[in-house]
C-alpha positions in Angstrom: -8.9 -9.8 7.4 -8.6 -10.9 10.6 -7.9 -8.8 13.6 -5.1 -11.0 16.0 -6.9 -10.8 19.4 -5.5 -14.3 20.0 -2.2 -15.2 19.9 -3.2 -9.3 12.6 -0.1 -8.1 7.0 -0.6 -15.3 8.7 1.6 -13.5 5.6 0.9 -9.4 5.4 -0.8 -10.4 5.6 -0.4 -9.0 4.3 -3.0 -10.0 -0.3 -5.2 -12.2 -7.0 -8.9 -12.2 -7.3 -11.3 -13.5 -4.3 -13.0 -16.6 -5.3 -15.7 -16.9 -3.5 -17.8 -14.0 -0.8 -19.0 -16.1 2.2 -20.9 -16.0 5.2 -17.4 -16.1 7.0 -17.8 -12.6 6.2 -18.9 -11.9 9.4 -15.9 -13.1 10.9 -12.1 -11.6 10.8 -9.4 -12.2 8.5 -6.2 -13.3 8.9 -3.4 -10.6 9.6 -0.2 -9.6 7.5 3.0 -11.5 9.1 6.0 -9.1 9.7 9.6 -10.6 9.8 11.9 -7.7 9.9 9.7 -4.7 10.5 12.8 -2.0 11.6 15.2 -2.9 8.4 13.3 -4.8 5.5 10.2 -6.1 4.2 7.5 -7.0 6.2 6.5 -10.5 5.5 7.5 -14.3 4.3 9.3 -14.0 1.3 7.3 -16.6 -1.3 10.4 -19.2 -0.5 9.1 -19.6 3.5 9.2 -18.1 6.3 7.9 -18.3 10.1 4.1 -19.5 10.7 1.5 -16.5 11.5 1.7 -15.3 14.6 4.8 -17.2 15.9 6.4 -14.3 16.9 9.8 -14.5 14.7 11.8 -12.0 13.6 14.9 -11.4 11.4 18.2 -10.3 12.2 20.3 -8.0 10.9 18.5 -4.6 11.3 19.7 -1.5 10.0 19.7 2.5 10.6 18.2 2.8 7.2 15.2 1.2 8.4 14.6 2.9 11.9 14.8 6.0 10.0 12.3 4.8 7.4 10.0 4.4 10.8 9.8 8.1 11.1 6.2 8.9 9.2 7.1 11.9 6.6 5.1 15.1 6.5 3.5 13.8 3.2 1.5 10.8 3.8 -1.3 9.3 3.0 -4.8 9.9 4.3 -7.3 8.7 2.0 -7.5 6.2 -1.1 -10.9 6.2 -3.4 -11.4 3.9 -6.6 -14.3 5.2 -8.3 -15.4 2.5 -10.5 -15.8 -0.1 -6.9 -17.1 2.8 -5.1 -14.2 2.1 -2.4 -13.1 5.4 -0.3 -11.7 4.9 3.2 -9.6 6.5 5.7 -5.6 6.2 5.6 -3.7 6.2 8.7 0.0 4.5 9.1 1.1 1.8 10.8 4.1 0.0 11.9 4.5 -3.1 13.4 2.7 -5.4 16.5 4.4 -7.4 19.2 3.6 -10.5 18.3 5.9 -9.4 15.0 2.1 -8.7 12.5 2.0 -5.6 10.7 -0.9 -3.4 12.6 -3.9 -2.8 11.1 -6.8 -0.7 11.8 -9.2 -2.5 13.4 -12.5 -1.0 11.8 -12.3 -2.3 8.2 -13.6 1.3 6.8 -9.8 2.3 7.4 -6.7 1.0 5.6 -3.2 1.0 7.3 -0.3 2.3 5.5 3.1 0.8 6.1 4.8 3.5 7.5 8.2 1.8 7.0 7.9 2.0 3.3 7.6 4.7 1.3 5.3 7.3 0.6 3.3 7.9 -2.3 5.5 10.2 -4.7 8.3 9.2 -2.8 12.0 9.9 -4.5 13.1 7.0 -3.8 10.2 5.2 -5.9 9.3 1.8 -4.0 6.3 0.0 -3.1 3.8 2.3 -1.2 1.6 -0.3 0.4 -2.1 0.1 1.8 -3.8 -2.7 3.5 -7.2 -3.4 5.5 -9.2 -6.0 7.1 -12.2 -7.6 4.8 -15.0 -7.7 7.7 -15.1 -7.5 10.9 -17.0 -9.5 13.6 -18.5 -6.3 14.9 -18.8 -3.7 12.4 -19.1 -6.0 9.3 -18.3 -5.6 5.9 -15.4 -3.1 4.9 -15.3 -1.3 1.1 -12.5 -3.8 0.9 -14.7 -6.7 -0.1 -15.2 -4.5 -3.5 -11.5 -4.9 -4.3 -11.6 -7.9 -6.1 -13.8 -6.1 -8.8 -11.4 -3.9 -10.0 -9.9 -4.8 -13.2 -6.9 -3.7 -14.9 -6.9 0.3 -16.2 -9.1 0.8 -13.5 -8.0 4.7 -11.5 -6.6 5.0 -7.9 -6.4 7.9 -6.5 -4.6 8.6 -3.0 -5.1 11.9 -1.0 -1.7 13.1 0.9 -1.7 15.3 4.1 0.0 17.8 2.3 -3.6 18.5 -0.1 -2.3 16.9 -3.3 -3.5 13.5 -4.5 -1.5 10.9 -6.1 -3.0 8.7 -8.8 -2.7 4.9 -10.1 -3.8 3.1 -12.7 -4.2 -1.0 -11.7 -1.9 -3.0 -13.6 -3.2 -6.4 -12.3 -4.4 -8.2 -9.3 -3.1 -11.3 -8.1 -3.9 -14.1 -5.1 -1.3 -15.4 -2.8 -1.7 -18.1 -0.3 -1.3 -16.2 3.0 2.0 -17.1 3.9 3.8 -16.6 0.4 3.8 -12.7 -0.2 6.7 -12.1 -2.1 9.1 -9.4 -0.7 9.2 -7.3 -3.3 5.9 -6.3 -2.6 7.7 -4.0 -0.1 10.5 -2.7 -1.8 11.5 0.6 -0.9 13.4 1.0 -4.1 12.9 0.4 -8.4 9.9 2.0 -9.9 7.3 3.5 -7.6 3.6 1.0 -7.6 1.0 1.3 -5.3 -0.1 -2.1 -3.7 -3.8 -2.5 -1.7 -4.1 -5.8 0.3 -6.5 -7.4 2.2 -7.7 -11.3 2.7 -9.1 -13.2 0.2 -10.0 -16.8 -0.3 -12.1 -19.3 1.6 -12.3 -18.8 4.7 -11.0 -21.8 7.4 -11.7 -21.2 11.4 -9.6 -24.1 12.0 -6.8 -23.2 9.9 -6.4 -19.8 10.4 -9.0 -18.0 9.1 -8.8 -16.9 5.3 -6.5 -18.9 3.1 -5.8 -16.3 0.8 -4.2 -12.8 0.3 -5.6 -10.7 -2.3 -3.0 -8.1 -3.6 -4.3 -5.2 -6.7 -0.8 -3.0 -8.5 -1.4 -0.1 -9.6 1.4 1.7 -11.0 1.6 5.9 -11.2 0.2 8.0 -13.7 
């Protein structure tokens, strides 16, 4: 994914299967656009929504959500998926100023979206983890691995706390990188476990990569 240095979950940009592994490896991805980050989910819903980076936010925001903000004891701090040989770092995030969901800029860690839920979480939800594909300077991420996972495939997440949550992937779908659907960040319904990153060819001129690549897994 690409890293926003100029004017980050295009949509979270937030992420179907890759088609193709390029040479544009070596560059960034695009981000993960956020629209409401303080009261709902965090990018275009799949009917529209403002252009990456434009900077446009929603109205309407609620308590619920800036209490949502505040990271819980129990969070995430590792994911692994054995069969892709993918482990990486966890650390949340919220949101940027120019309205993108922050990621980690080295693509060895994955951002957790702090104003969702947790994994394990009471309240069930979408718990969602996403990282950059490459990066310009420190190249490939274990993200670029992601689109070989197939469904029945294990996820396991490692919490602060010492326990470890575990997913198995239900399916993996593409999304052009403004059309994440919202319901990729619910914060209520059945608890699933979504890992996004960039996907697609990738464009300079338009953006960067066309595509999000998005893998459910579902609890155990």
């Amino acid at each position: 994914m690409k890293t926003r240095t100029v004017a980050l979950v295009a949509a979270l940009a937030l992420a179907g299967l890759v088609v193709s592994v390029t040479a544009a490896w070596s560059r960034l991805g695009p981000g993960l656009e956020v629209r409401e980050p303080e009261a709902g989910p965090p990018v275009s819903a799949s009917s529209g929504g403002a252009p990456a980076g434009s900077g446009e936010s929603s109205s309407g925001r609620s308590r619920a959500g800036l209490d949502a903000a505040q990271a819980p004891e129990r969070r995430p701090v590792r994911v692994t998926m054995g069969s892709v040989e993918v482990a990486a770092a966890v650390r949340p995030v919220g949101v940027a100023q120019d309205g993108q969901m922050q990621l980690p800029p080295d693509p060895r860690v994955l951002g957790w979206y702090r104003f969702g839920p947790a994994p394990g979480a009471a309240t069930g939800g979408s718990v969602v983890l996403a990282g950059h594909l490459d990066s310009k300077r420190l190249g490939l991420g274990p993200l670029v691995r992601l689109r070989d996972l197939r469904a029945g495939e294990d996820i396991e997440v490692t919490l602060s706390d010492g326990t470890t949550s575990s997913y198995t992937v239900v399916e993996l779908r593409r999304f052009d990188r403004q059309a994440l659907p919202a319901e990729l960040f619910s914060r209520s319904g059945p608890e699933r476990l979504h890992v996004i990153t960039c996907g697609g060819e990738y464009l300079p001129d338009a953006g960067g990569y066309q595509q999000n690549l998005v893998v459910t897994a579902a609890p155990v």
